[in-house]
C-alpha positions as CSV (number, residue, x, y, z in Angstrom):
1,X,70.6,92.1,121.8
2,X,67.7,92.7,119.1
3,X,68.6,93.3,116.2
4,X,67.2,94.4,112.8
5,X,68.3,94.3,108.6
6,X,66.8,96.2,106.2
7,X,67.1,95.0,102.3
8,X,66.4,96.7,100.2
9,X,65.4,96.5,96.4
10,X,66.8,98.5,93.1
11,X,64.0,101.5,94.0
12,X,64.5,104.7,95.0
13,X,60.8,104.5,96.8
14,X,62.2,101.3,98.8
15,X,65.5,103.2,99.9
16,X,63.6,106.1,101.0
17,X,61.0,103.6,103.0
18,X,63.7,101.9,104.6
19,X,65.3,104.9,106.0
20,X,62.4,105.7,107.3
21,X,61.7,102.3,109.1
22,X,65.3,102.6,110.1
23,X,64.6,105.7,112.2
24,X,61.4,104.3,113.8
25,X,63.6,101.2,115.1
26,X,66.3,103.4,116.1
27,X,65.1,106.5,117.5
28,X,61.4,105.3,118.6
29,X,61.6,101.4,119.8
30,X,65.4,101.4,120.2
31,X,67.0,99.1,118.7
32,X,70.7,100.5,118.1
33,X,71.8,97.6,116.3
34,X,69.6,98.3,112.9
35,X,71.7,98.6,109.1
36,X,70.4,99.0,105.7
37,X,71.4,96.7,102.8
38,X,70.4,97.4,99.4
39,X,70.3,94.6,97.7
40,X,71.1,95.7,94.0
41,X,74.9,94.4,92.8
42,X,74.7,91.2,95.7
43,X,75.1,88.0,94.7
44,X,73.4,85.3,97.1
45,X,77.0,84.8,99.2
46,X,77.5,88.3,99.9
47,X,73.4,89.0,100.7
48,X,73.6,85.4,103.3
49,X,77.2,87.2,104.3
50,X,74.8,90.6,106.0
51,X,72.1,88.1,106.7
52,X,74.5,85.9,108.9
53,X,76.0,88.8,110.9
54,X,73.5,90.5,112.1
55,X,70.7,87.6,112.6
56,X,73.8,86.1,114.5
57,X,74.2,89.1,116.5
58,X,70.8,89.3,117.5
59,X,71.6,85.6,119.2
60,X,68.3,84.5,121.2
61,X,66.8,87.7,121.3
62,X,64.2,89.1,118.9
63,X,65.4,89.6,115.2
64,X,63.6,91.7,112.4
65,X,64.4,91.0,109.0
66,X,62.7,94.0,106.6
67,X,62.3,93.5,102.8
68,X,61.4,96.3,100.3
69,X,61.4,96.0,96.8
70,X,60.0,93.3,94.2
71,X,58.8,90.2,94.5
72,X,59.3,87.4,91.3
73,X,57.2,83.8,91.0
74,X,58.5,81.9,88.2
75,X,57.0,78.9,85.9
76,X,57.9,76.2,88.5
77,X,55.9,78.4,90.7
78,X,58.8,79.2,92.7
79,X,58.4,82.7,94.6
80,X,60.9,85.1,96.7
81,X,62.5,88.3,95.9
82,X,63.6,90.0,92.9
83,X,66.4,92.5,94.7
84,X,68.3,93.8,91.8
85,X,70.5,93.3,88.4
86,X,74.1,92.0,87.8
87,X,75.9,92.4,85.0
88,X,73.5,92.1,81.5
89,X,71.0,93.4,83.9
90,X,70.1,89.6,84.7
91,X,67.8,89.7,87.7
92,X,68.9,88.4,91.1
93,X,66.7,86.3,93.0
94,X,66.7,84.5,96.5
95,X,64.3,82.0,96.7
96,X,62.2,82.0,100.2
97,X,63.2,78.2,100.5
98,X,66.8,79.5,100.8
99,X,65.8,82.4,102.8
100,X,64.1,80.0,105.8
101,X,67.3,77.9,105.3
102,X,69.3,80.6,106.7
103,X,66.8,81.6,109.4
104,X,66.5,77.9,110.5
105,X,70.4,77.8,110.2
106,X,71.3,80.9,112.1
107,X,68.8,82.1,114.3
108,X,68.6,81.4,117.9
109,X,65.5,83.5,119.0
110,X,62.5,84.5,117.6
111,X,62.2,86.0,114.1
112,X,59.7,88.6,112.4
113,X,59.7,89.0,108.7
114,X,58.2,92.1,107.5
115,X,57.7,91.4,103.7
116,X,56.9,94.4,101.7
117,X,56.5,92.7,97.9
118,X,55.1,90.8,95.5
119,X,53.8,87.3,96.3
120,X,55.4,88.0,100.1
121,X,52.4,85.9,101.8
122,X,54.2,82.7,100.4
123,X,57.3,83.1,102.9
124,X,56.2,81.0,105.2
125,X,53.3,78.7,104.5
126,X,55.3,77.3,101.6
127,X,58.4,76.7,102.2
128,X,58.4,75.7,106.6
129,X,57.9,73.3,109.0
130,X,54.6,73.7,111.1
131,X,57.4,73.0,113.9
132,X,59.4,76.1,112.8
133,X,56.4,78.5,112.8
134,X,56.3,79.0,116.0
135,X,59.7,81.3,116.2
136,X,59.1,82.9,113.1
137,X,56.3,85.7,112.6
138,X,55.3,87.2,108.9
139,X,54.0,90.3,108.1
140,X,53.1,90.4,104.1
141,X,51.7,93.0,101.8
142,X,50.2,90.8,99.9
143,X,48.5,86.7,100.2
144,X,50.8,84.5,98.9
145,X,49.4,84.8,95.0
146,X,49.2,88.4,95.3
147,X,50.9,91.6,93.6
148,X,51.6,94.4,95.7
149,X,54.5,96.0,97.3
150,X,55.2,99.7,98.6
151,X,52.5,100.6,101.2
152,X,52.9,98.2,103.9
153,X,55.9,99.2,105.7
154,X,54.6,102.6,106.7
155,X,51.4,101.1,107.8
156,X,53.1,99.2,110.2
157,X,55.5,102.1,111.5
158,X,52.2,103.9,112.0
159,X,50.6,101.1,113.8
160,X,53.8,100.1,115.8
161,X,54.1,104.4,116.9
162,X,50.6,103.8,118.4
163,X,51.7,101.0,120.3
164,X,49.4,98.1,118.6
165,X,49.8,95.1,116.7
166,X,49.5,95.6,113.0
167,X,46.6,93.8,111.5
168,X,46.7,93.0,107.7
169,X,43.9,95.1,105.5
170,X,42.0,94.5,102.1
171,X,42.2,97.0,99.8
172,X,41.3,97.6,96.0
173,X,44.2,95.8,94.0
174,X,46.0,96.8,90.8
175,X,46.3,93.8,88.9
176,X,43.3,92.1,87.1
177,X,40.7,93.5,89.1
178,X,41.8,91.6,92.5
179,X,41.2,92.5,95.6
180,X,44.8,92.8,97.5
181,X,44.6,91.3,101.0
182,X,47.3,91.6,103.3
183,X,48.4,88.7,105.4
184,X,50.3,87.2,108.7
185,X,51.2,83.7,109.5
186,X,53.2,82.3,112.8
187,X,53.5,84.2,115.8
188,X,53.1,87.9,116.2
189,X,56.1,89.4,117.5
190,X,55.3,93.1,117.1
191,X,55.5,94.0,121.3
192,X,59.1,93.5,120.5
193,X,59.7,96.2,118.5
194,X,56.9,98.9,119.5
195,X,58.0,102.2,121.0
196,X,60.4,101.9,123.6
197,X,58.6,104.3,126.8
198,X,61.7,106.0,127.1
199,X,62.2,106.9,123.2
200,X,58.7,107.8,123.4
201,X,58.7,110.4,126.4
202,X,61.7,112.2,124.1
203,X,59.4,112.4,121.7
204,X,56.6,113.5,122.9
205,X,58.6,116.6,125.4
206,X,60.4,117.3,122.1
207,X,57.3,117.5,120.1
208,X,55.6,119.7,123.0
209,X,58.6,122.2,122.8
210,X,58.4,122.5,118.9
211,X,54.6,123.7,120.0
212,X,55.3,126.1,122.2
213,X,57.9,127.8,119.9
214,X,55.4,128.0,117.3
């Protein structure tokens, strides 16, 4: 069955956004088996523990793994994501290396990655196998030396509602003057989890009665 996970970072902005992604997959493209999981207050074997049921639940069929929240690259140039605090407000971190480990580990079926952070176009290029590429799809707001995080997943819930594969943008950056250019790598996996026709007719009878009331 596909399957989706949500993590989320320490924002109230990200929480809010994930919500909202969370009742596009569930309501609009149908995928029942969909769960939030903010990230702040996990160490990396409780965060793998959600990642392992529900990318194991998904089995061989389609799998979305959403991230909201900030991105980190340190000196060694090591990238991934910045998810929260522990105690002496010590950030947490999951490098992407780890992150593919898992997906390599415990996916059966095809992956996509939307990554909504800083320095989220590294995901894949870095740290994969050509070989691997091929089951797992990225969607990043940002090339893999970029800063920006925030406006990408409602782009694509817009994009997905209108039935269409998201392409990635360039837009003014923030940071030093940069342009900020989205970016995709691997496969594109987005007919998986467009509108599902059904979902859709509700919608669209539902939003014709709301007119006629008014």
């Amino acid at each position: 069955m596909r399957a989706a996970l949500i993590v989320v970072g320490s924002e109230l902005r990200a929480y809010e956004q994930a919500e909202t992604l969370s009742d596009y997959l569930r309501k609009v493209a149908g995928i029942r088996h969909t769960s939030i999981c903010p990230g702040w207050n996990r160490n990396e074997d409780s965060l793998k523990g959600v990642f392992v049921y529900h990318a194991t639940k998904a089995a061989r069929q389609p799998f979305l793994l959403a991230y909201i929240g900030h991105g980190y690259k340190d000196r060694e140039g090591v990238t991934g994501w910045s998810y929260g605090y522990e105690s002496g407000e010590k950030d947490l971190r999951i490098p992407y290396k780890t992150l593919v480990g898992w997906i390599k580990e415990y996916r059966e079926g095809p992956t996509l990655v939307l990554n909504d952070c800083c320095y989220s176009g590294s995901f894949l290029p870095i740290a994969t196998p050509r070989n691997l590429r091929k089951r797992i799809g990225v969607i990043a707001s940002t090339i893999r030396v970029g800063y920006s995080y925030g406006s990408l997943t409602q782009s694509v819930i817009d994009t997905w509602m209108d039935g269409k594969t998201y392409a990635p943008r360039t837009y003014p950056g923030t940071h030093d003057r940069y342009e900020v250019r989205e970016m995709r790598d691997g496969p594109e996996l987005d007919a998986h989890f467009l509108p599902c026709p059904e979902k859709l007719k509700i919608i669209e009878q539902e939003a014709r009665a709301n007119e006629a009331v008014h």
